[in-house]
N, C-alpha and C positions, 0 to 999 in steps of 0.2 A: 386694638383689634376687636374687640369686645362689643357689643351693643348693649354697653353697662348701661342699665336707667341712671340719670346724671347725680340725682341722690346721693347717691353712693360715695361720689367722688368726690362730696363736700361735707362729709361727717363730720368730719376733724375741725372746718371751720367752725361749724356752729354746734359742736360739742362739746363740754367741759367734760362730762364725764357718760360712759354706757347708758346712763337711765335718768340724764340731764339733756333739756332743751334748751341752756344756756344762753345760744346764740341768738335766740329768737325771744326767750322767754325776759333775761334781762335788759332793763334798759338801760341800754350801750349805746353812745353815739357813732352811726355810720353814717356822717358828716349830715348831719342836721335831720335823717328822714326817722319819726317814730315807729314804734312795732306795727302801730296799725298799719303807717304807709306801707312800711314791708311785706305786710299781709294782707294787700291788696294786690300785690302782686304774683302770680301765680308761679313765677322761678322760686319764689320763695317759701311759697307753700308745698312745693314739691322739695323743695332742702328740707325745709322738717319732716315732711313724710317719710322721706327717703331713711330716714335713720330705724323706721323699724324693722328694715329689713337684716339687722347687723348681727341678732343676734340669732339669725338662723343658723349661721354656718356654725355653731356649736352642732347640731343637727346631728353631719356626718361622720360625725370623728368616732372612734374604736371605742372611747373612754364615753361616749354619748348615745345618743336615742338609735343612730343605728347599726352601731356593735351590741348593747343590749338586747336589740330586737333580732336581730340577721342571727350570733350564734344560739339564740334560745328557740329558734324554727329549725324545721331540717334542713335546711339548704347552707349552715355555716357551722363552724367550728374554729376554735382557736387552743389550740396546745402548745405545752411547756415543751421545748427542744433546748439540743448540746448539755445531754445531761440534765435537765430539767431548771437551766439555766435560766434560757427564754424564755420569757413569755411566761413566768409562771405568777409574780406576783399575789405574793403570797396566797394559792391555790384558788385566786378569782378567776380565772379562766374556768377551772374543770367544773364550778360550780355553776355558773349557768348554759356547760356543756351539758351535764344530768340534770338542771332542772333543781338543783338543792342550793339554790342561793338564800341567802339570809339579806338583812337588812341594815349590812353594811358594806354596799358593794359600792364603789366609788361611782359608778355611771349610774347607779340608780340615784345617785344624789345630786351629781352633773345635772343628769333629765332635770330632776324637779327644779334644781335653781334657774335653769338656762332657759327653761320654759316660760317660768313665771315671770323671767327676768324681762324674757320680750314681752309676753300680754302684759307689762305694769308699763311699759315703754308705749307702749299701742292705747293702752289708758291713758298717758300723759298727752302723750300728743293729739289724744280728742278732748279731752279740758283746753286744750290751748287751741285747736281750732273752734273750739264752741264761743271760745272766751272773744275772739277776733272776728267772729260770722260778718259781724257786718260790714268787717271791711272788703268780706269776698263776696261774689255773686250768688245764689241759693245754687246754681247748678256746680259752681265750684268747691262751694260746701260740701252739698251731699258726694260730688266724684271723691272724693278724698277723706271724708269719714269712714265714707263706704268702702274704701281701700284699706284702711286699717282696721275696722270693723271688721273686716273677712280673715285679713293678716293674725288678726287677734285670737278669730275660731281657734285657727291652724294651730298657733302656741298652745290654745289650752285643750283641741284636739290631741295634740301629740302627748300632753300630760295624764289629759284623760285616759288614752287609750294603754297606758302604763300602771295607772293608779287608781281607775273609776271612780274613787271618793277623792277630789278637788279642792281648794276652794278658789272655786268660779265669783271672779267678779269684772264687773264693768263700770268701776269708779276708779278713778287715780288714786289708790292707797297701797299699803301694803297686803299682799294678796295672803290675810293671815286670820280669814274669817272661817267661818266654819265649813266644813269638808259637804257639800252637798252630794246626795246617792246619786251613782249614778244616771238612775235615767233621767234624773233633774238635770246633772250636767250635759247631756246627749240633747234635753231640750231647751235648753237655753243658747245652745252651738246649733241646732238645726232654727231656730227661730230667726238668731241673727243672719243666720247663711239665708235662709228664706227672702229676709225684709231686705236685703241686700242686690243677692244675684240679679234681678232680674234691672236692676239699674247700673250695676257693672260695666265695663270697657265692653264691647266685643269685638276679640281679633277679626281685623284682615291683613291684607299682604300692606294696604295701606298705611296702618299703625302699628302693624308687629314688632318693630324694628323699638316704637314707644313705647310701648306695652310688655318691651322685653324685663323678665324677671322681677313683674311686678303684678299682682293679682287682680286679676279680670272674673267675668262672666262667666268663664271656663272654669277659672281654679275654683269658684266658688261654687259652682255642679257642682264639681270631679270632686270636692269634699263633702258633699252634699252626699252624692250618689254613696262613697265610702262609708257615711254616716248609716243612711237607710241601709243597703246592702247587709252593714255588721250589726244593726240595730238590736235584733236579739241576744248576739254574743255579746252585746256590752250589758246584756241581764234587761231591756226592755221589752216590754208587751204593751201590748195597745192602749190597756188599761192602765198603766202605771206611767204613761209618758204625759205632760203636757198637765200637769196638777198644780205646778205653782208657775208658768208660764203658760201664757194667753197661744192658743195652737192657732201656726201662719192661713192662712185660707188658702193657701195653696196644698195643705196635707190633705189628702184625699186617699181614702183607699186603705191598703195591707204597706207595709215598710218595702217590699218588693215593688209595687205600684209606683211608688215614691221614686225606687232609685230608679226603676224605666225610664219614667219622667226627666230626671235630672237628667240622665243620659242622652237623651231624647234630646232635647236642649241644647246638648252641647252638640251634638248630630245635625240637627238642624240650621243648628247657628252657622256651618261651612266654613268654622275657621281653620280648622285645620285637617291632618290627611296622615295615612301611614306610608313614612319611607320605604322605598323599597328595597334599602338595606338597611337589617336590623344594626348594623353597629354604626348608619351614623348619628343614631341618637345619644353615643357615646364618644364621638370622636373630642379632641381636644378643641377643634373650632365647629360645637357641635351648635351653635347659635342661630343655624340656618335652619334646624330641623323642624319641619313644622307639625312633625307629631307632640311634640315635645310643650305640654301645656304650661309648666311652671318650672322652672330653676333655680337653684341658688348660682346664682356668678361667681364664676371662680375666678380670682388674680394669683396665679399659680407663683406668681415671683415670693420674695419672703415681705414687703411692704404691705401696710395694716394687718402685720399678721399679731396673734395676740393669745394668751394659752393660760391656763388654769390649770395649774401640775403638769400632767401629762398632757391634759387634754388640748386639746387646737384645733384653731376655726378656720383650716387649711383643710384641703383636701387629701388625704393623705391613704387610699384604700387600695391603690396600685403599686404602692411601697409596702401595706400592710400583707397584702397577700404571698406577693413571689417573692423568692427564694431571693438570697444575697447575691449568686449568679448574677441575676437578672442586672441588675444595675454596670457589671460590667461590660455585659453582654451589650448595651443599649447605648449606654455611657450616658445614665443619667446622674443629676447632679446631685439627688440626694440617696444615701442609700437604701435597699429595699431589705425588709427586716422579716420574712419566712414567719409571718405570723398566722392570719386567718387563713381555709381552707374549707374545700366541702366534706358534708358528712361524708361519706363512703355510699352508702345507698343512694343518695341525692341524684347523683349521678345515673343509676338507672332509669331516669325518668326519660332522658334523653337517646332519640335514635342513632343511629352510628352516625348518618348525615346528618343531621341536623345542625345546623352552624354555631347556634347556641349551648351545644354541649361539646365534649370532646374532640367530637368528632373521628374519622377513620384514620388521620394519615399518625398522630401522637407524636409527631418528630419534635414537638418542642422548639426549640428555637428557630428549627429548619424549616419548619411547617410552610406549605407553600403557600398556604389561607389562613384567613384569622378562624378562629373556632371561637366560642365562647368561654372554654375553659380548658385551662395549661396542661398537657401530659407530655411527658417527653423530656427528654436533654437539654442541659443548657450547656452552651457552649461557646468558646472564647470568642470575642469582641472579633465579627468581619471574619468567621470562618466556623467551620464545622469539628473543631476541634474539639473535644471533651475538657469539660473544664472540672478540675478537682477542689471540691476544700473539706474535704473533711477528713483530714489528718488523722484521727484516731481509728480509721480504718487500714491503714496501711500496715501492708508486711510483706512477706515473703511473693506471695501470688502475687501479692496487686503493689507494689513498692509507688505506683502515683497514688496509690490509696483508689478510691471507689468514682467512676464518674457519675455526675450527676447530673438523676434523670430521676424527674418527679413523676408519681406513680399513685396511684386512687386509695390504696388504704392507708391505714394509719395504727400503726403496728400498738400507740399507747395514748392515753388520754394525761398520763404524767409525766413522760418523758419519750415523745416523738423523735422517730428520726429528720432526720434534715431534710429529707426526698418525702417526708409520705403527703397525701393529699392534695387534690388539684384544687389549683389556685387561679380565681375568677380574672378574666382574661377581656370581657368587653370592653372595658375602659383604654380606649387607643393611649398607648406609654410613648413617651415623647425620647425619640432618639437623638435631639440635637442638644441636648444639655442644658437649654434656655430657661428652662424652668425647676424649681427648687420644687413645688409641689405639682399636684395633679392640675390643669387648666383646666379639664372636662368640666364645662358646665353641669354641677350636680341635679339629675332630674328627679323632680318630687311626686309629679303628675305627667302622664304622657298619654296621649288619643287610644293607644292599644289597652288601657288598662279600663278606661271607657265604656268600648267596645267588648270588653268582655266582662264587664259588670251586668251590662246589661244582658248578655247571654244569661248570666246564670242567675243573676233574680228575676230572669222568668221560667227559669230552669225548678228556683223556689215558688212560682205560683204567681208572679208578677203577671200585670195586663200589657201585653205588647206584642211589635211582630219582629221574629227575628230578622235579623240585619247580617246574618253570615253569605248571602247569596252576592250580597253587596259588593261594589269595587276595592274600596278600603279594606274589608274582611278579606276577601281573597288575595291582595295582598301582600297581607300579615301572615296568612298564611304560607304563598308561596315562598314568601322571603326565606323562610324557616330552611328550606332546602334548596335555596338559593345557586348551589352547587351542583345542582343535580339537572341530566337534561330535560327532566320532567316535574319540576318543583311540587305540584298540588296534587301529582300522583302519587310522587314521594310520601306525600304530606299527608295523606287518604290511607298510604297502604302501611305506614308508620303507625298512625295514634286512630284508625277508622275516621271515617266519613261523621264530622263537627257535625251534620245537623242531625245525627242518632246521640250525641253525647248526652250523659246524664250529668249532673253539677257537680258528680264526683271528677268525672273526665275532667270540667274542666279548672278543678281545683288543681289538676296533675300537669295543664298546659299554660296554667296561672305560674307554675311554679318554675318552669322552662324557661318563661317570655321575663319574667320579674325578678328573678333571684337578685337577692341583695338591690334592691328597690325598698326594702322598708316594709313592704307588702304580706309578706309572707307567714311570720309570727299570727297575724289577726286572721287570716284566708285560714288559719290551719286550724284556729279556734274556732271559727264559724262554723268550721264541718266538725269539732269535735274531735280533733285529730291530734292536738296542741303534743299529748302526752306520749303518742304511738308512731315517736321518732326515734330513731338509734340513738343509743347509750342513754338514752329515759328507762330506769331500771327500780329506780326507788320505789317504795308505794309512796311514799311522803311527795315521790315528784309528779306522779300523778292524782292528787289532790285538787280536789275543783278550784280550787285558792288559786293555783298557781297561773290561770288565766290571767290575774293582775301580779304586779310587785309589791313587797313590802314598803313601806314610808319609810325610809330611812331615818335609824334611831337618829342621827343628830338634828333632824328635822322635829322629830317628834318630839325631842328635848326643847326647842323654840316656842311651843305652842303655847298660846295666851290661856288664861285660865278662865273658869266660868262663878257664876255668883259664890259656888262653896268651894274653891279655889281649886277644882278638879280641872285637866288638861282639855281643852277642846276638840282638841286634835287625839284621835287613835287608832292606832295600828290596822292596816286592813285585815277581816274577818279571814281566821284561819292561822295567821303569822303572829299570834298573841303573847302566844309562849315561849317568844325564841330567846 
């Protein structure tokens, strides 16, 4: 069903192991033809390539980059429930609810291996196209460096944006050299995205179908613009970037200039457009969306699925959120475990129509629209019935016990009740039982996130002309009230008229369009906002530190030593003493 890149579906063959090119790299008889023959064929070069995209889907998971990120923003939460049964884990949840995590937090250590694990994978497999050039054409060389070159950013982007001190490298070794500052790592990841993008795929309707869930023109902007955009909050200034890498000839300008440009780019380029409904960028066959710039492919079945303790490179954020209900309700095949939720406040960010948020009618299962986010009743499978489970509320009044009907707050951060907190609702849930995980093509990069980067780095002083008058813009916007018989009046009389906004506005409509996108953790730092979230109460959580994570001590116990046998590797500035 899928427009899987064909990669994908030949791992297994020519992989001995995660961070082996086995099937290419040893010489194995495939009945008389040698590696070079092999690599001169371009099915083949695209089997090797295809393998670095494998260790993205660590990415999504609760235990990984975005459950660290999503409940340490305000838009997510994750609390202990049944008595502090759930979800508690030895009280790793509540601490990066307040912001007092330490550095032994199992996903903070997930991020770093699974990160490193893909760019050392994206390393191998450019020795081994370097090692073979000659058996391919120079245009097929460069499409295919240039694709794992970009893929590569992306892994040590995601590390970066956790950790700021790295260690960044671009040799097939182990990635266990010294931690460079960050704005070294900021320039080393916009150089390659530079020397890259602009020889990239570029979508059309032609080769979209090729091009699917494989890094293009676009994805390599759209990380670009990210880059520039957050340049400052990753501690860069003008003067401190670009001192031990040679700066691309395309950096002109202020960081704001920069991200225009990229944006610009991808604007230009006509590859793609915004749906006019916001949720079929989340549907389970959401492959058609041509907002949708990059994804990781979901195969929602339980085949190549694969897991590290808890964690798994299955989709799994629509079982992590709703309630146990739900699964009956649906009759899906695995069950859904009442974990993550929104803060409480998050929620007022949205208008009562707005489809992306709650929305007015709150019926919960009955709801005659999809909303963006769950409030209301769940109720038995094929009818409006109340459905009970939580036993320990019964007695004399209520002898079925209490029905349940999920509702905005969240009565405790150590021992929730069953019902508190609405649970994110855009990911279309699969009612016929065919699938064991989520199918939804997970989206990394989408055309609306684009378009409103470029709003507000000109918002911060960027050179360009806005683009909200535009067709795409309007839109994005009407979609938003979609239900309404006047969408962009809705839209105007809800959050004011977008071209008065200031880039506080549109941190608040960032936050509406994006939630749990990955996004929002970095958007909240940029404005300096990271720490002036509900249940942030510490002063220790409000600490400039806490813009990054600690290096997790058993990482930190790895680290090679230097000429007077001192560690290399140490702890990020601030988290010294823990």
């Amino acid at each position: 069903m899928k427009r899987i890149f064909c990669a994908l579906a030949a791992i297994a063959a020519l992989t001995a192991s995660t961070v082996s090119c086995a099937g290419l790299l040893d010489e194995v008889n495939y009945g008389n033809p040698t590696v070079e023959d092999m690599m001169s064929e371009e099915k083949n070069v695209i089997l090797l390539v295809g393998q670095i995209y494998a260790d993205l889907k660590w990415t999504h998971d609760h235990w990984g980059y975005w459950g660290l990120t999503t409940i340490t923003g305000d838009e997510g939460l994750c609390v202990p429930r049944n008595g502090g049964n759930d979800w508690n884990d030895g009280g790793y949840w509540l601490k990066q609810n307040t912001h007092t995590w330490d550095h032994r937090g199992d996903a903070i250590k997930n991020v770093w291996n699974t990160t490193i694990s893909g760019a050392v994978l994206c390393n191998q497999v450019i020795e081994t196209l370097t090692k073979y050039k000659d058996s391919m054409s120079e245009a097929i060389y460069a499409q295919y460096v240039g694709e794992v070159e970009v893929l590569r950013s992306y892994y040590f982007y995601l590390l970066f944006d956790c950790f700021g001190r790295v260690p960044y490298t671009e040799k097939f070794e182990e990635a266990t050299g010294p931690l460079l500052d960050p704005q070294d790592v900021w320039s080393h990841l916009v150089a390659v995205l530079e020397r890259n993008a602009p020889n990239m795929a570029v979508v059309s309707d032609a080769n979209r179908a090729a091009n699917y869930g494989r890094t293009t023109q676009g994805f390599a902007y759209a990380l670009l613009a990210r880059l520039y955009l957050n340049a400052e909050g990753f501690g860069c200034t003008p003067e401190n970037v670009f001192k031990n890498v040679a700066a691309p000839e395309q950096y002109k300008g202020s960081f704001y200039d920069n991200c225009v440009r990229c944006c610009d780019a991808i604007i230009d380029a006509g590859s793609y457009s915004i749906e006019s409904d916001y949720f079929t960028n989340f549907k389970i066959a959401n492959e058609n969306s041509k907002e949708n710039i990059f994804v990781i492919v979901e195969n929602g079945l339980s085949i190549e699925e694969r897991s590290n303790g808890s964690m798994s490179n299955k989709l799994r954020i629509v079982n992590n959120t709703h309630h146990y209900g739900i699964q009956q309700f649906y009759g899906m095949s695995l069950d859904t475990w009442n974990g993550f939720c929104a803060r409480p406040d998050f929620l007022d960010l949205y208008a009562e129509t707005d489809v992306r948020g709650p929305g007015n009618e709150q019926l919960g299962t009955a709801n005659t629209k999809q909303w963006g986010w769950f409030l209301g009743p769940v109720h038995k499978a094929g009818s409006t019935t109340d459905f009970y489970l939580d036993e320990d509320v019964i007695d004399d009044e209520n002898p079925k016990g209490t029905p349940t009907v999920i509702h905005k707050e969240v009565s405790s951060l150590t021992n929730a009740h069953n019902f508190d907190g609405a649970r994110l609702n855009k990911w279309e849930i699969d009612n016929t039982g065919k699938y064991k995980y989520n199918e939804n093509d997970f989206v990394l990069f989408r055309y609306a996130d684009v378009l409103w980067m470029k709003e507000e780095a000109i918002k911060w002083g960027g050179a360009g002309t806005s683009g909200v008058s535009s067709a795409d813009f309007q839109t994005m916007l009407k979609r938003s009230f979609a239900y309404d018989p006047n969408p962009l009046e809705s839209f105007t009389e809800a959050y004011g008229d977008v071209a008065t906004w200031t880039k506080e506005d549109i941190l608040d409509e960032r936050g509406r369009e994006f939630t749990w996108e990955m996004v929002r953790r970095r958007d909240l730092i940029r404005h300096d906002k990271f720490d002036d979230i509900q249940y942030v109460t510490d002063a220790s959580a409000k600490a400039p530190h806490r813009k990054w994570f600690p290096i997790p001590f058993s990482i930190l116990e790895k680290s090679l030593l230097d000429e007077n046998g001192n560690k290399i590797w140490t702890q990020t500035p601030g988290y010294e003493n823990m």
